[in-house]
C-alpha positions as CSV (number, residue, x, y, z in Angstrom):
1,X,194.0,39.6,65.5
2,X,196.2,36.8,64.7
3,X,197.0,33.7,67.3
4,X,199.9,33.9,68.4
5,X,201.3,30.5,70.2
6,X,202.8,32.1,74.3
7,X,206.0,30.1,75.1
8,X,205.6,29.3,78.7
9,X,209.6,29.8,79.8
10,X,208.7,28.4,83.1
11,X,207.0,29.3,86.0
12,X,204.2,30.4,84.5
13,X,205.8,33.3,82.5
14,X,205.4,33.4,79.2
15,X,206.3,35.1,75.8
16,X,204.6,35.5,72.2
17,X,206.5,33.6,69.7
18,X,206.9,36.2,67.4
19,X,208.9,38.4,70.2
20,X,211.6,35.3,70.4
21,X,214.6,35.9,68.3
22,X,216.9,33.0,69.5
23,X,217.2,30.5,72.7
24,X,220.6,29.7,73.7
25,X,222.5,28.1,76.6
26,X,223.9,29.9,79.4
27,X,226.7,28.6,79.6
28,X,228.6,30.4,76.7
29,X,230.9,33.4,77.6
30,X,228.6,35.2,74.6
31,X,225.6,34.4,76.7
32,X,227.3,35.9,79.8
33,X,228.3,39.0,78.2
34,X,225.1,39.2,76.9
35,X,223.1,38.8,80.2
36,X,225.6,41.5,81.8
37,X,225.3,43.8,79.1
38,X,221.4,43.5,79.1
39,X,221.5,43.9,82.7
40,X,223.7,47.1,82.9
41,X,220.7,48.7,80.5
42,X,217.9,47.6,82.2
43,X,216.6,44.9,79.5
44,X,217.0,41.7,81.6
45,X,214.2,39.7,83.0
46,X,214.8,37.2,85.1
47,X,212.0,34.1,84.8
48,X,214.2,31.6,87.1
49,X,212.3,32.1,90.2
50,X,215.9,31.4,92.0
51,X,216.6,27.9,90.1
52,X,219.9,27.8,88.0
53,X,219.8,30.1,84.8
54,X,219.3,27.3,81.6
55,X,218.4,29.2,78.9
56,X,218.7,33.0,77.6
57,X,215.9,34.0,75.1
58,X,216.8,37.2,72.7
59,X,213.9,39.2,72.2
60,X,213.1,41.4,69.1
61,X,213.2,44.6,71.8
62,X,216.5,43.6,72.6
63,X,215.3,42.0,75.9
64,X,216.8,39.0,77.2
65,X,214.8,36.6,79.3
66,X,216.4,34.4,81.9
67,X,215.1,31.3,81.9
68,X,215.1,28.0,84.1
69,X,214.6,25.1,81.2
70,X,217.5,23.8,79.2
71,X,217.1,25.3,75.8
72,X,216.5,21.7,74.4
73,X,212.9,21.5,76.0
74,X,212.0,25.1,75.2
75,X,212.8,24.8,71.5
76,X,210.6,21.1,71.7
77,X,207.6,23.3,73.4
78,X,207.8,25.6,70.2
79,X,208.2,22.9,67.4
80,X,205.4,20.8,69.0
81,X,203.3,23.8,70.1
82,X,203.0,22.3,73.9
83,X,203.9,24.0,76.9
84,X,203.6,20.2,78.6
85,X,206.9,19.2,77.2
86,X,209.7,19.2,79.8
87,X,206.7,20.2,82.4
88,X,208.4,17.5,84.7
89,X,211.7,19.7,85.0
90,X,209.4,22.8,86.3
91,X,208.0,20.2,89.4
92,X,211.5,18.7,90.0
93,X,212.8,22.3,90.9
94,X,209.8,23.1,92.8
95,X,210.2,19.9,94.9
96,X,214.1,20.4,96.0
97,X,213.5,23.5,96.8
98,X,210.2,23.0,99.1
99,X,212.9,20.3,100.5
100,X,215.7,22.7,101.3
């Protein structure tokens, strides 16, 4: 079997590289079409744990993942290989919310 690198999308969920199509923002009216389209046929996961949507990863199944790091980091954990990088953004969303 080959080794496959698992992006960790946050929160301890992760996905095999070669599953990821793209990473984009959620911001985009394509992105939110997208995440209500995937949605409406039951191919939406949802990796936030509650914290603001960042990033929408296309799968080669056609899932989309929801996912709580700005694209930016995520795209820097799979170029370096490191599921450290942008770490600090996972503990900063843990910590306001254990403060709310």
């Amino acid at each position: 079997m080959e080794d496959y690198f698992a992006l960790n999308i946050g929160f301890s969920n992760i996905i095999l590289l070669p599953k990821i199509v793209g990473i984009m923002s959620s911001d985009s009216a394509g992105a939110r079409r997208l995440r209500s389209e995937a949605k409406t046929n039951n191919m939406l996961a949802d990796a936030t744990m509650g914290r603001k949507t960042r990033s929408i990863i296309l799968t080669t199944s056609g899932h989309i993942f929801l996912s709580a790091i700005r694209p930016e980091s995520l795209g820097k954990r799979l170029e370096k290989k490191d599921n450290l990088i942008a770490k600090e953004e996972e503990l900063e969303d843990i910590k306001s919310s254990e403060l709310d």
